[in-house]
N, C-alpha and C positions, 0 to 999 in steps of 0.2 A: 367467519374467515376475514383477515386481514386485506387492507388493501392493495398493496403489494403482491400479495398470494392471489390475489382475484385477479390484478393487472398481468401476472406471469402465466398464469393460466389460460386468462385473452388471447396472451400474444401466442400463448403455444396453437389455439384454435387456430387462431389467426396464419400459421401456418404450417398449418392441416396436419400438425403434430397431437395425435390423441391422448399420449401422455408422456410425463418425462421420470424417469429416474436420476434422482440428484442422490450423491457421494458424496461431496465437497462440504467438507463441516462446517467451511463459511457461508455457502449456500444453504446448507440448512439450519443455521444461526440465527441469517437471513431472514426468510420464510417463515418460520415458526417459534424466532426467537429462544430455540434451545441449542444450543453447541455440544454437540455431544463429545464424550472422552474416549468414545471404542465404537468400532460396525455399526453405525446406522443408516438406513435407507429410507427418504425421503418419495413417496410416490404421488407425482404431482398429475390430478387426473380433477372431474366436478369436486368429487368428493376426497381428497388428499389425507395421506396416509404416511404417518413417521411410523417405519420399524425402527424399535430403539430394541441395544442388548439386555439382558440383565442388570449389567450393572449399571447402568442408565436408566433403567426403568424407573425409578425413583427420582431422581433429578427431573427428567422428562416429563412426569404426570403432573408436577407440581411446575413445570414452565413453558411447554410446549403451547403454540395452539390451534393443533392439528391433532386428530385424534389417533391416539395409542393405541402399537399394537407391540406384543415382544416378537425382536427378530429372533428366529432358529437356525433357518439354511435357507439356501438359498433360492430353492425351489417353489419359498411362501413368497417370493417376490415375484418369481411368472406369474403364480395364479393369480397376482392384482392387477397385469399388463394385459393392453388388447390395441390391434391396431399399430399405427405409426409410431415407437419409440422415442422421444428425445432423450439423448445422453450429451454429459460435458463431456469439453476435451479433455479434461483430465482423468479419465476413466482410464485405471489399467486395462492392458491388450487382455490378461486373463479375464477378466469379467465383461468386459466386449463379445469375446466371443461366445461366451455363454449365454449372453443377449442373442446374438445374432444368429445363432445357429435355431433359434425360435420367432425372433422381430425381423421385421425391418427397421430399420437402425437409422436417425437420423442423429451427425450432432449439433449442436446449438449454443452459444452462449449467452443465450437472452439471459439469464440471470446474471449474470456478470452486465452485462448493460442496465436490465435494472438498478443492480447495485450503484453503479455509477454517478445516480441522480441521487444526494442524498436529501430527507427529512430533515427539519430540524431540529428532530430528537438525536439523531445520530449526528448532526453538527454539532450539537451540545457536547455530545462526547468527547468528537474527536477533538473542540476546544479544552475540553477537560483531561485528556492524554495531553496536548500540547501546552497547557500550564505546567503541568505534574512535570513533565520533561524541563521545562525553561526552567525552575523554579530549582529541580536538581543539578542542573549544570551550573548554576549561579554560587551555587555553594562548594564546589569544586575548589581543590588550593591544586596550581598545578606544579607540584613536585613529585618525585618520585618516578618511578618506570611509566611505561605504556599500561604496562597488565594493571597497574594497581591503580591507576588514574579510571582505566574503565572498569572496573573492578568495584572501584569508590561512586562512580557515576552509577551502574546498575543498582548500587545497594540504597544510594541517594532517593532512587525513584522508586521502588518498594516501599522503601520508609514512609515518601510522600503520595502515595497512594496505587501507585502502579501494578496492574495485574502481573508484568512483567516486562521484561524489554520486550520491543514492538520486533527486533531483530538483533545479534551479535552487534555491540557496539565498534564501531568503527572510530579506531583511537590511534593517530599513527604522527610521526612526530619527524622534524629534520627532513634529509633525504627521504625516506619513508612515507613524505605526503604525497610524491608522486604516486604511489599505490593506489589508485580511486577505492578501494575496498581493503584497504591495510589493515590486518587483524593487528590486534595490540600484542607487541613483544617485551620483553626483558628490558627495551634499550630505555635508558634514563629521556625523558622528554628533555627537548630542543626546541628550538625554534625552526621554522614555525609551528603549529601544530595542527591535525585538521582533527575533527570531532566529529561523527558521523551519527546522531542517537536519537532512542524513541522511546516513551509510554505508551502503555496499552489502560486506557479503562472502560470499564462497559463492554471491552471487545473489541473495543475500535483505538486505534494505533496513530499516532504522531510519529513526524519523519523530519528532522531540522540537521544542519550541517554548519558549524562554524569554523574557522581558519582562523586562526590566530597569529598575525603578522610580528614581525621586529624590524628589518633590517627595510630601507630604501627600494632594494631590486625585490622582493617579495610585496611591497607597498606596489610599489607598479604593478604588476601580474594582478594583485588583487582591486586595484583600481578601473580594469579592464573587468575582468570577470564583475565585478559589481553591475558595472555600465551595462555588459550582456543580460544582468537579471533583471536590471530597470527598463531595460528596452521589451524584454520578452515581457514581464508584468503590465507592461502601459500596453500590449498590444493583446492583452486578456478580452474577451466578452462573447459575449454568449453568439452562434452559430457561425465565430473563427473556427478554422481546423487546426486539428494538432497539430501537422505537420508546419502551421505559418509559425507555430509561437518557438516551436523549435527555429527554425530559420530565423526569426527575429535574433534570437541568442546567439545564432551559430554567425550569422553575417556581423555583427560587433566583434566576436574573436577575431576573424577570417579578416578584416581592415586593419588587426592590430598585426596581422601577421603570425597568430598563432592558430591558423584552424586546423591544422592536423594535433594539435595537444586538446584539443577537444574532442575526447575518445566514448562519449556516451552520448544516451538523449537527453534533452531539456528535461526532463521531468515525467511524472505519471500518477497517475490517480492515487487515493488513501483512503482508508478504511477497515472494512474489518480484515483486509492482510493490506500490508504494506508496499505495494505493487498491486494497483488495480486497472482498469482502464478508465481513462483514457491515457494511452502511454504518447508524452510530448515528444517524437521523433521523425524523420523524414520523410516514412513510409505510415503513419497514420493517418488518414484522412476524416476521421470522424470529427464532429462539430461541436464543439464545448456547448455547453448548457446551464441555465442556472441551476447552482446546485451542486454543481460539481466541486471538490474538494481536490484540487491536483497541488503537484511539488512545481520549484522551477528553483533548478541547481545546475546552473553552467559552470567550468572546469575547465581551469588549464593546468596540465599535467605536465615539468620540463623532469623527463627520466635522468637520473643521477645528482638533481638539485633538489625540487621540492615539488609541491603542487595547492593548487588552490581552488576551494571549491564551496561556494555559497548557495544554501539551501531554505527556501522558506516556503511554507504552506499558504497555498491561497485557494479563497473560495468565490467562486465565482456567481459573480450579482449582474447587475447592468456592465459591469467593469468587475474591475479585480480585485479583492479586498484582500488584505496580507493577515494571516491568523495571525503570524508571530509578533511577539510583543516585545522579546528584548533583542538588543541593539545588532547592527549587521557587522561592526567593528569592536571587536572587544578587546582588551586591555585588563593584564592580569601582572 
């Protein structure tokens, strides 16, 4: 049994949860290192148990490592429960109540807080999504519409090694960069431009964001939003809470006079999905940790002008170390 799998086990003891049923195919990625592609149940107890489908059965035997069993219905999975349930939050209500109409039901997200703390095996990766990403943006010519600009960027990072986008690229251009999640249209790119994209290798997901300026009045906007990231970065280390580093960001817009265009959070965790915890916003109170792999992408948003918004991965050591390696100002 892995270490991981022994430390999520503890903590389920730890609070007097007899066993857990995991769903979540990042959580059982996680855990036993297989990702499944259809139904499988993970049942975490001493002795832990993936039900994998048929057609998983074979992928599974040969990556898993926790021992196999084929899932059928649903009924093989009470007969391995006893005592205090854990479930994620993300469990559909239908199989909640098929739980609970036999457990007691508790839920929990200790494996998402596991996940949180990454290994350096898993730092390796996620540096290895985050080259494969920089390294396809780099090669990028920017003419042409929105679609075929991300379009050419997704096909960039397949090429160069990418399991896939980490998420729909976010490619949006002119007026349109006000959009904080602008899906890419027809319209011929403009100035400015904001890029929103990610590689996946190994599983694990990069998440970077660049703007690309021209004119004076967008240099301003984006010379502020910078300031916000260097401020929230230098206030990185380990047992800050999320909620200060968001504030650090948010109070630098808020002096220039724009903290209502500041319409998200600082940032949030990365890994094997691309929104993890710890999420950098006003109501998170948890405490960075070494090990942690978070975003920090403050944003100013003027609706029916443009918008500006800089993203970079950092992992967090004594202090903050920035993964990204190419430049915060680009010119095309």
């Amino acid at each position: 049994m892995n270490t991981k799998l022994k430390q999520v086990i503890e903590s389920l003891h730890n609070k007097n949860i007899d066993c857990m049923v995991v769903l979540k195919p990042e959580n059982i990625r996680y855990l036993t290192g297989f990702r499944p592609s259809s139904s499988s149940i993970l049942i975490l107890k001493d002795n832990p148990i993936l039900l994998a489908s048929k057609i998983d059965r074979e992928d599974a035997s040969g990556s898993s490592m926790v021992n196999l069993e084929v899932y059928k219905e649903f009924d093989d999975v009470k007969k391995l429960l006893n005592g205090k349930i854990g479930i994620e939050k993300s469990m559909t209500v239908e199989t909640y109540k098929k739980l609970s109409e036999s457990f007691d039901i508790q839920t929990t997200d200790i494996v998402e807080i596991s996940r949180s703390v990454k290994s350096n095996w898993e730092i390796e990766n996620i540096e290895k999504a985050l080259q494969i990403a920089e390294k396809s943006f780099m090669e990028l010519e920017f003419t042409g519409t929105e679609v075929e600009l991300a379009a050419q960027l997704e096909y960039n990072m397949r090429i160069n090694g990418s399991e896939r986008a980490s998420f729909e690229s976010i490619m949006a251009s002119g007026p349109r960069t006000s959009l904080p999640h602008g899906t890419p249209s027809l319209n011929k790119v403009e100035s400015p431009i904001l890029v929103d994209w990610g590689a996946v290798y190994n599983n694990y997901s990069s998440d970077t964001t660049r703007t690309i300026i021209e004119t004076e009045r967008q240099e301003e906007i984006f010379n502020i939003v910078l300031d916000a990231q260097k401020t929230a970065i230098k206030a990185i280390k380990p047992g800050i809470r999320s909620c200060e580093i968001d504030t650090a960001a948010r109070d630098v817009i808020t002096e220039y006079g724009y903290g209502d265009k500041f319409i998200h959070s600082t940032g949030h965790g990365v890994g094997l999905e691309i929104h993890e915890k710890p999420n950098l916003s006003k109501n998170d109170e948890a405490k960075l940790e070494k090990g942690m792999v978070i975003t920090v992408e403050p944003g100013i948003y003027l609706e029916g002008e443009f918008g500006v918004r800089i993203e970079d991965m950092v992992l967090v050591k004594n202090h903050a170390s920035v993964l990204n390696k190419i430049k915060t100002k680009i010119n095309f």
